[in-house]
C-alpha positions as CSV (number, residue, x, y, z in Angstrom):
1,X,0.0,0.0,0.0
2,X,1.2,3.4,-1.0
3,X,1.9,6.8,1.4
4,X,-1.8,8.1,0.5
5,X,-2.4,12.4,1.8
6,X,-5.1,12.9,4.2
7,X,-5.3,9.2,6.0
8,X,-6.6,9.2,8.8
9,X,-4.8,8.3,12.2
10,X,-7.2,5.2,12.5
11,X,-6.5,4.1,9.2
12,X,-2.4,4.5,9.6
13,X,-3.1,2.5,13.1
14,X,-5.1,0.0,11.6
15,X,-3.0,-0.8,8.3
16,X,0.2,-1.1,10.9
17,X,-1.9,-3.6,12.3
18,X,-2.7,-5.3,9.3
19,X,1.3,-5.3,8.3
20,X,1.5,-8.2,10.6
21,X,0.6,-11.9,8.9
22,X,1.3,-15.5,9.9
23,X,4.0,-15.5,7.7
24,X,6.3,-12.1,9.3
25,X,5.1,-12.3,12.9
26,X,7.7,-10.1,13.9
27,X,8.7,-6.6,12.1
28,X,11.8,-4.5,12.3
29,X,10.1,-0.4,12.3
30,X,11.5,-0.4,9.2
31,X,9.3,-2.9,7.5
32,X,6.2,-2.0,9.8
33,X,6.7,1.4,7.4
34,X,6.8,-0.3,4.2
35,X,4.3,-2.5,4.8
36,X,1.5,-0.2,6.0
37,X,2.6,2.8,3.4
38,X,3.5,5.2,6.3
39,X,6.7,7.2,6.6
40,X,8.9,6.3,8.9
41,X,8.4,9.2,11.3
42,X,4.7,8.3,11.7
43,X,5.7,4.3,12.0
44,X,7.5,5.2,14.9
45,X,5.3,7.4,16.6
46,X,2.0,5.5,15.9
47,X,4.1,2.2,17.1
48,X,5.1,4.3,20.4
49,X,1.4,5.1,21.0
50,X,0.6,0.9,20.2
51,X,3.2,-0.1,22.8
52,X,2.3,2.3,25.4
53,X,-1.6,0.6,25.3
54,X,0.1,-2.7,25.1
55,X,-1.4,-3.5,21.4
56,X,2.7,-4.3,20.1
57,X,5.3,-5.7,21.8
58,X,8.8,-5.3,21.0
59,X,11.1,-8.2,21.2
60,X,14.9,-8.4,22.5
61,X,16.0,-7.6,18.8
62,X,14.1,-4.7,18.7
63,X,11.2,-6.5,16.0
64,X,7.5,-5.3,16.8
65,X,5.1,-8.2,17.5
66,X,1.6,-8.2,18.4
67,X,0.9,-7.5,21.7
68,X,-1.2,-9.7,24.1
69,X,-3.5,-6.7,25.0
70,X,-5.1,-7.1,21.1
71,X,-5.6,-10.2,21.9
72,X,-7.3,-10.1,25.1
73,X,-10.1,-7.4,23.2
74,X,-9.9,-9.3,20.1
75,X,-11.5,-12.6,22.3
76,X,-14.5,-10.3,23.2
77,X,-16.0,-10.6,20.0
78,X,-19.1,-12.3,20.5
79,X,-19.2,-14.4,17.6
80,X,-15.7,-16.4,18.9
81,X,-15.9,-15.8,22.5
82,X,-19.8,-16.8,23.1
83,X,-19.5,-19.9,20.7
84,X,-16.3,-21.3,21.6
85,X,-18.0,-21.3,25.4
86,X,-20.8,-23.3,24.0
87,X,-18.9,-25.5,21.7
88,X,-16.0,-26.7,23.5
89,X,-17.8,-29.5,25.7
90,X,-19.0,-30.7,22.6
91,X,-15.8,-30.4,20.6
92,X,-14.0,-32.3,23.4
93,X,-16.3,-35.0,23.2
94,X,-15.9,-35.3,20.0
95,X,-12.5,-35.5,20.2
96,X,-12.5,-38.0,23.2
97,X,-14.8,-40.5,20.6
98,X,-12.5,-40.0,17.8
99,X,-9.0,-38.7,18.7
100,X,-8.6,-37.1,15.3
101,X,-8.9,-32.9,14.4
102,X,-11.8,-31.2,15.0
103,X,-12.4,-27.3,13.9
104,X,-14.9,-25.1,14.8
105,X,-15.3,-22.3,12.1
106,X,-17.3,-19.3,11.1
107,X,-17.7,-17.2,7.8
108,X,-16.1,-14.3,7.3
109,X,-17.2,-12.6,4.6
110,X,-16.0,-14.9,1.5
111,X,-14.2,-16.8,3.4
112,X,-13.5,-19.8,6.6
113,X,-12.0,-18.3,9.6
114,X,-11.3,-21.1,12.3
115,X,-11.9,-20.2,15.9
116,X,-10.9,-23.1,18.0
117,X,-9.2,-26.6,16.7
118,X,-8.2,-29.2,18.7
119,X,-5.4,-31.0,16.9
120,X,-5.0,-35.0,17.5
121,X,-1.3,-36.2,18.0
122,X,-1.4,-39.0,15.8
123,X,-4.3,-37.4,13.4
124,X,-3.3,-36.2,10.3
125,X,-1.8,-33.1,9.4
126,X,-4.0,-29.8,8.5
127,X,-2.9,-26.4,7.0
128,X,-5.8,-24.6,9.8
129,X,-4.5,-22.9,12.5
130,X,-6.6,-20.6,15.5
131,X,-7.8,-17.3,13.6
132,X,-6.3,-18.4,10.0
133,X,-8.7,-18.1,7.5
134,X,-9.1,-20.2,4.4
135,X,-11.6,-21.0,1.0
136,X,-14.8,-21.6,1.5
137,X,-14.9,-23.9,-1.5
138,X,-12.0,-26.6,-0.9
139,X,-12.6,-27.0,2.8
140,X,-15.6,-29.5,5.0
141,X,-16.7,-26.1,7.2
142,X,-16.0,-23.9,4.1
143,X,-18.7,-26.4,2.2
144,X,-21.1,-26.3,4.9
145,X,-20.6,-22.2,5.2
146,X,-21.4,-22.1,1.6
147,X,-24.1,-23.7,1.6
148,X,-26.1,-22.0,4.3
149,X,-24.5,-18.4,3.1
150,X,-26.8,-16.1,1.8
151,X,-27.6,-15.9,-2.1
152,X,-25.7,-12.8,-2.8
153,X,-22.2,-14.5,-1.1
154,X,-23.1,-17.9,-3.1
155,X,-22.9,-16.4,-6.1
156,X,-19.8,-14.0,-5.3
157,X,-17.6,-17.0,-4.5
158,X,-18.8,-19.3,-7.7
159,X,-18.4,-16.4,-9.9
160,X,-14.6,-15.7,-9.2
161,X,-11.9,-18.0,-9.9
162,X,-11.7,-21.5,-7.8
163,X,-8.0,-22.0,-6.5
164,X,-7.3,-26.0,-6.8
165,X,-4.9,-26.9,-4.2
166,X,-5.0,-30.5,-5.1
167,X,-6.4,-31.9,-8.6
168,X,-9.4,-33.0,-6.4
169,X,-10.3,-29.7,-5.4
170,X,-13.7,-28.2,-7.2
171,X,-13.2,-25.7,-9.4
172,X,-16.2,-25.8,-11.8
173,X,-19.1,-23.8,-10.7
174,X,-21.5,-26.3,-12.0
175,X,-20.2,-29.2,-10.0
176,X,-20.1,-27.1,-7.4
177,X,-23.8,-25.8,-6.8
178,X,-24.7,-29.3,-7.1
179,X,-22.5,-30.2,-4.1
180,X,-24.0,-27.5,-2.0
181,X,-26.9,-28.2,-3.2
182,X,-26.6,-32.3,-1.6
183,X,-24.8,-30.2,1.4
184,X,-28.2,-28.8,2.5
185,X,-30.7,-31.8,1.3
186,X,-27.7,-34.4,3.5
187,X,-27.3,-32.2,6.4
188,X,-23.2,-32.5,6.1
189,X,-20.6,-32.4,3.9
190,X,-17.4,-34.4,2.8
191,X,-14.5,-32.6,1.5
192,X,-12.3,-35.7,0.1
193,X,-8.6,-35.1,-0.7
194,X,-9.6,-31.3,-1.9
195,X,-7.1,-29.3,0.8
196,X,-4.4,-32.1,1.0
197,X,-4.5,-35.7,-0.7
198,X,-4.1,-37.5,2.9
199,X,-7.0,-35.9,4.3
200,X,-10.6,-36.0,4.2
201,X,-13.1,-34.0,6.2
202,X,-16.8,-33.8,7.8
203,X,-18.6,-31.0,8.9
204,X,-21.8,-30.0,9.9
205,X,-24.0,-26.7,10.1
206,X,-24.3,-25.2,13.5
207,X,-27.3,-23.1,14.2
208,X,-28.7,-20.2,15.7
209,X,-31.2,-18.7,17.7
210,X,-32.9,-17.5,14.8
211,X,-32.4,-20.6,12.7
212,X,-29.2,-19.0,10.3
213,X,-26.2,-21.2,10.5
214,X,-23.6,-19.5,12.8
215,X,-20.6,-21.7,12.5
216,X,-19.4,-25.1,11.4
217,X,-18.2,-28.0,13.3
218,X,-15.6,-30.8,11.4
219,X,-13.8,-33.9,12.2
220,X,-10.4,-34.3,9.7
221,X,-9.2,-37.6,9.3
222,X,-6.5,-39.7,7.1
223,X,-7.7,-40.9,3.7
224,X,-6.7,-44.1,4.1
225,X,-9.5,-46.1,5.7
226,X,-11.3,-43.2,6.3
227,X,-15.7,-43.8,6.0
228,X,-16.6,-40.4,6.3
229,X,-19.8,-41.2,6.1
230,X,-19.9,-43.3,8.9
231,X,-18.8,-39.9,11.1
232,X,-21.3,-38.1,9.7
233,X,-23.5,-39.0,12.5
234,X,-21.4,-38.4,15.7
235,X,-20.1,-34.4,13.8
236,X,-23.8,-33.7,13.0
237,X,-24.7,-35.3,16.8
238,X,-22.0,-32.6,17.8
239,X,-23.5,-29.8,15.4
240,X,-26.5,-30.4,17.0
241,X,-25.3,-30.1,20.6
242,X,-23.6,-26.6,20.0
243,X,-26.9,-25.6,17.8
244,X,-28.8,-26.2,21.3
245,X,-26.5,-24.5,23.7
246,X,-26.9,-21.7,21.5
247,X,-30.7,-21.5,21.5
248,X,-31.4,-23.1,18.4
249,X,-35.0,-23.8,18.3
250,X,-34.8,-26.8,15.8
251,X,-32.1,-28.2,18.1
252,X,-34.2,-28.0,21.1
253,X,-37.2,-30.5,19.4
254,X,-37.2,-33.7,20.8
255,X,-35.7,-36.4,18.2
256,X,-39.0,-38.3,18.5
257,X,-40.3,-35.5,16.6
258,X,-38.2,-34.4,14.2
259,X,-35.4,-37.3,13.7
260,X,-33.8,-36.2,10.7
261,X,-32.3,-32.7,12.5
């Protein structure tokens, strides 16, 4: 991003904020400059104010982190605070049943942001991490976001370009409504092979109090052996859990009467 005349102090804050990534966790002032299109003078005077409040850190080299006081606002926000509360009995248990990854996710915009995983030792290896965010089109949660996102988001992610990240990841449009489409008739969805070829996940919809789907729940397994649709049952049992914590009124119907939910 370019020096740009008339920003205002909030938007130099914010973009020095936003120079920060998974991949340069740390940043000399230097960088923090370049990367948020700010002179130098203001870099170090906006970084000052940032340490002083406790939002940066500054290591022993002299690099600017994030600092832990961000981090205790940022897990206020009601949509990751209030259902990682509610979900983590039910993601434990899960895990205890199964000993293999489950995530708990939430759309952002066109996009999976992952708000709690709990990683198995001997499970196989995923690219998630807490707070990363990822497709919604390759991934289990991402499939079941999709599904249940509103028309306007639907048709904003099919109508840009797909990226493939293995040659089983969908990339036609076509093939993909269809898959949404069996996402919300199944109640679940399989992503096989499309993030990784060694993994394969299930994920269910998690609802709301006013019956929208607030967040996803997945088990990721190895694809050898693996019967995801045998697990479907025990993620959409814990889907269904978290759905009722939350106040979900279809999760709160006794099975007898609706058994298919």
């Amino acid at each position: 991003m370019g020096s740009e005349p008339g920003r205002s102090v909030t938007s130099k804050v914010l973009c020095l904020l936003g120079a920060f990534t998974p991949s340069t966790p740390a940043l000399t002032l230097t960088e923090l400059a370049q990367r948020s299109g700010v002179s130098l003078a203001t870099a170090h005077r906006r970084a000052a104010e940032l340490l002083d409040w406790g939002a940066l850190e500054r290591r022993p080299d002299g690099r600017y982190q994030i600092g832990l006081r961000l981090w205790e606002v940022g897990s206020l926000a009601p949509r990751g605070l209030g259902l990682r509360e509610h979900a983590m009995p039910f993601l434990e248990d899960l895990y205890e049943v199964t000993h293999e990854n489950v995530q708990l996710a939430v759309r952002e915009g066109t996009e999976v942001l992952y708000v709690e995983r709990i990683a198995g030792r001997a499970a196989v290896r995923v690219l998630t991490r807490v707070g990363g965010r990822f497709a919604l089109h390759a991934t289990g949660v991402g499939l079941v976001l999709l599904a249940y996102a509103p028309a306007d988001v639907q048709e904003e992610v099919l109508g840009a370009p797909l990226r493939r990240f293995t040659d089983e990841t969908i990339v036609d449009p076509g093939r993909l409504r269809r898959v949404l489409a069996d996402v919300r008739r199944d109640g679940y969805a399989v992503s096989s092979r499309q993030v990784t070829k060694d993994a394969v996940s299930v994920a269910a919809p998690i609802f709301g109090p006013d019956e929208t789907v607030v967040a996803s729940v997945s088990l990721v397994v190895q694809t050898d052996n693996a019967r995801p649709h045998a697990l479907a049952p025990t993620v959409r049992a814990a889907a269904r859990g978290i759905s009722r914590a939350l106040g979900a009124p279809r999760a709160t119907v006794r099975a007898d009467q609706n058994p298919t939910c």
